[in-house]
GUTI-460928 format. One line per 5 residues: number of its first residue (from 1); for each residue x, y, z of C-alpha. Coordinates in Angstrom, 2 decimals, always signed. Last residue first. Layout:
// GUTI-460928
NUM> X Y Z  ... $
//
This chain:
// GUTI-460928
212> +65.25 -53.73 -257.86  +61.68 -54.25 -259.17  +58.79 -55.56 -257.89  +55.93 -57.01 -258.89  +52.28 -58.00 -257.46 $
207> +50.33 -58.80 -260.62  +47.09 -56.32 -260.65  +46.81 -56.07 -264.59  +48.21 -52.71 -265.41  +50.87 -52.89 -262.57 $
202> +52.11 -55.97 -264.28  +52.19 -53.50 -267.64  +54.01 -50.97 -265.66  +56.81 -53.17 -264.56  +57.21 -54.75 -268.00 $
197> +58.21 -51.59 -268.88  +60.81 -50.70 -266.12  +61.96 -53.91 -266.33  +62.97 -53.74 -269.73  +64.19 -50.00 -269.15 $
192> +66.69 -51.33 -266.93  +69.02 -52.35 -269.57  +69.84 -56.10 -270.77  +69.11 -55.87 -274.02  +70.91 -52.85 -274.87 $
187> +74.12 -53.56 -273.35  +74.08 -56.56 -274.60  +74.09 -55.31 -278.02  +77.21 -53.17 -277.78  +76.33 -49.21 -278.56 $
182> +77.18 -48.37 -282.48  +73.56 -47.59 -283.17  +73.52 -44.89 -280.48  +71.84 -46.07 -277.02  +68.40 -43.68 -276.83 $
177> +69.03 -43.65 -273.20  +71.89 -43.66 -271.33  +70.47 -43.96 -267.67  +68.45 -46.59 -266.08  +71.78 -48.53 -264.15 $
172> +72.70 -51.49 -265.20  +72.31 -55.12 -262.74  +68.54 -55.64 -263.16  +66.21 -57.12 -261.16  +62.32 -58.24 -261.45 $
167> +60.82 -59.60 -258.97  +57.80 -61.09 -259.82  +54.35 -62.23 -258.63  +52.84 -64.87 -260.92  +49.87 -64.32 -263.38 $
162> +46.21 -64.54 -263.40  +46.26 -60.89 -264.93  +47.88 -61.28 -268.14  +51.02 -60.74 -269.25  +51.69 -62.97 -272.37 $
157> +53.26 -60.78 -274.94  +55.28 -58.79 -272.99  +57.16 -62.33 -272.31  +58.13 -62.23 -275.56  +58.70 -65.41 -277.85 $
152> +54.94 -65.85 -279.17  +55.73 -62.33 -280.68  +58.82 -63.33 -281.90  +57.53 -66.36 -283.93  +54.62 -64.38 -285.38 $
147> +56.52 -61.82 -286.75  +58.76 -64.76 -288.41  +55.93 -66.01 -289.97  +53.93 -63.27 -291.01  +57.26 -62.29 -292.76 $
142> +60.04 -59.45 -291.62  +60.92 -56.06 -292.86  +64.69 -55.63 -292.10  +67.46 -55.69 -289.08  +66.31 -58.64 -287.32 $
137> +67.86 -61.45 -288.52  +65.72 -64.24 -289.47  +65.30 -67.93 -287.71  +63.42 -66.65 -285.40  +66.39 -67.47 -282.26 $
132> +69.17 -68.27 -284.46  +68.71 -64.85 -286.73  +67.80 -63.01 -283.70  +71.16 -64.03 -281.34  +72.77 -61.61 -283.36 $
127> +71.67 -58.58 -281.69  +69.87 -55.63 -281.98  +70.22 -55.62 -285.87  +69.81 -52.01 -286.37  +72.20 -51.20 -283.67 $
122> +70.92 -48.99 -280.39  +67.66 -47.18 -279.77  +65.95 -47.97 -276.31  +62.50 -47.35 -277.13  +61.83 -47.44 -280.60 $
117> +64.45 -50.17 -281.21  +63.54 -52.33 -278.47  +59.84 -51.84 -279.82  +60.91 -52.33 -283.65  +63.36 -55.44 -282.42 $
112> +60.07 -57.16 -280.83  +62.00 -59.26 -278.11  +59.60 -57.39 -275.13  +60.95 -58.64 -271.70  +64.74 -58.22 -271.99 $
107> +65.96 -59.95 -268.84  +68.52 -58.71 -266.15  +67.29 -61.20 -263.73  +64.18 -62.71 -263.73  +63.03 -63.65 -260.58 $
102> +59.72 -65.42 -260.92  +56.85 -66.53 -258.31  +54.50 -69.63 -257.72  +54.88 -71.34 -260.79  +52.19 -72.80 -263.59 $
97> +53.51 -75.58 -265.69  +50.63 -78.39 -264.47  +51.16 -81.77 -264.93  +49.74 -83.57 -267.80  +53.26 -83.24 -270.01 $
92> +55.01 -85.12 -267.03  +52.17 -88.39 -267.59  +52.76 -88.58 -270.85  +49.87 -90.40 -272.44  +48.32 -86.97 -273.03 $
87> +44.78 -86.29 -271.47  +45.27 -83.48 -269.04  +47.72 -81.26 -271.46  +49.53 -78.94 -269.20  +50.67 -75.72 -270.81 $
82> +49.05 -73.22 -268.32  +48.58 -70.32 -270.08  +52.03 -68.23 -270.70  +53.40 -65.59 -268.34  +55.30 -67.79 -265.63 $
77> +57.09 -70.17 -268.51  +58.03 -66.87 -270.74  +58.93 -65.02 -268.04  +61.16 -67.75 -266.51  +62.71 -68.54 -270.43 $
72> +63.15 -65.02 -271.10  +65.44 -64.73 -267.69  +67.76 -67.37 -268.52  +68.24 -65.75 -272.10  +69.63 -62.54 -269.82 $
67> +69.70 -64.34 -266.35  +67.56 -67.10 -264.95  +65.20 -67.59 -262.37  +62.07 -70.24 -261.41  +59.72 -70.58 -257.70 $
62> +58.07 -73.02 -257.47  +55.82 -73.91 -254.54  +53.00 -76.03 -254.52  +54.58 -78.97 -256.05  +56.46 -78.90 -252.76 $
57> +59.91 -81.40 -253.09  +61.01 -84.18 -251.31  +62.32 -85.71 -254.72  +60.96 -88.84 -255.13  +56.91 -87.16 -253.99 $
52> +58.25 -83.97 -256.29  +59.35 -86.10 -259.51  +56.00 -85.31 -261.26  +55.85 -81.30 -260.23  +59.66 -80.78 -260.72 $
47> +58.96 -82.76 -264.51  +56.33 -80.35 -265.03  +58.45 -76.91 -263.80  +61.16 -78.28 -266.40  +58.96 -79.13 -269.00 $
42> +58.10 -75.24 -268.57  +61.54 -74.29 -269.30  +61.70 -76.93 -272.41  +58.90 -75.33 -274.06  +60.86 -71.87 -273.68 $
37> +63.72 -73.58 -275.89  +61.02 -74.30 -278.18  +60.13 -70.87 -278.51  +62.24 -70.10 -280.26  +63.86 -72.24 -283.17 $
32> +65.47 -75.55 -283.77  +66.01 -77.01 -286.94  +67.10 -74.03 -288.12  +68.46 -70.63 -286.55  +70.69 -72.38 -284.03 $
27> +68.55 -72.09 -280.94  +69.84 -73.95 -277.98  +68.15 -76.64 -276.00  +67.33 -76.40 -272.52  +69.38 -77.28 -269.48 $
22> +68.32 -76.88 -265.86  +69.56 -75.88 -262.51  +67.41 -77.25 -259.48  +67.55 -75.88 -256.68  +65.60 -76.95 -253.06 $
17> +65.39 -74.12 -250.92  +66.18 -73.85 -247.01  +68.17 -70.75 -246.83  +71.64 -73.21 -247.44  +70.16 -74.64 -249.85 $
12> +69.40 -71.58 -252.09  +73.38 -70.03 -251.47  +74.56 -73.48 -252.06  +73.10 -74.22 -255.50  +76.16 -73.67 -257.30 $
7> +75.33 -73.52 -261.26  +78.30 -75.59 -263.48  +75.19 -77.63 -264.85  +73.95 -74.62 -266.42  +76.35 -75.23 -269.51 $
2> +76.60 -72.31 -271.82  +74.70 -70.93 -274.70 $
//
């Protein structure tokens, strides 16, 4: 949710960055479901890389950020295979999605409600934003399908070692942990142990990382 064109950009321009803050459709549990909303990330990163002559921008370096949701959709972009497609008639969808470095900030990196649940306890239905991301809420055995969906959803997913460096930061501190079941959901799925995680499994495939 929300409308990222209310984003001030001074703070990059004013060290010399060009920003650009993007919209991406919204999951509503129907006709549109993650990770299509990721899609549109990476669109983002082509559309940067065929505007950059018009814009003044370096295709070389891209750098992408978000918060919470925000943060998904830069993990998900830097983590998956390079989504370009070299002989579509759309000349954005043949340029590369591939970044240069990621700052995700205060993102849940594995979505899988059994591994969240396993490792940082909390409610049985995580949160509601399940049933209008897969389509399903998240509380309950699940189908192939739906399985499928999440797991093409987390970032966790995708790590592998050709990837971007990242900083990862998080606002909460690292204690707390197991959450009862009546802890709020966004306190869950924004907690430190994300990053803490996702930390080791960059370390695993020699991608420089950080995390603050």
């Amino acid at each position: 949710m929300g409308d990222k064109s209310h984003f001030s950009p001074e703070p990059f321009l004013e060290a010399g960055m060009a920003c650009v803050s993007a919209n991406y459709r919204f999951v509503n549990g129907g006709s549109v479901l993650s990770p299509e909303p990721l899609r549109d990330g990476a669109r983002v990163v082509q559309t940067l890389r065929h505007r950059a002559k018009d814009w003044n921008l370096d295709p070389g370096r891209i750098a992408i950020t978000g918060y919470s949701a925000g943060a998904v959709v830069a993990m998900w972009v830097a983590y998956s295979d390079d989504l370009a497609h070299p002989e579509s008639k759309d000349a954005v969808a043949r340029e590369s999605s591939r970044v240069t470095c990621i700052v995700p900030l205060d993102g849940p990196t594995n979505l899988h409600p059994d591994w969240i649940r396993d490792h940082l306890g909390g409610p049985t239905r995580v949160h509601d934003s399940f049933t209008a991301m897969f389509g399903a809420p998240a509380d309950g055995p699940m189908s192939t399908e739906i399985e499928e969906r999440i797991r093409a959803s987390s970032p966790w997913e995708l790590v592998s070692p050709d990837d971007p460096a990242t900083l990862l930061v998080y606002s909460g501190t690292r204690t707390g942990l197991p959450f009862p079941e009546s802890a709020p959901p966004h306190e869950v799925i924004h907690h430190p142990y994300f990053g803490d995680a996702l930390k080791r499994r960059l370390d695993e495939h020699g991608i420089e990382s950080a995390l603050y």
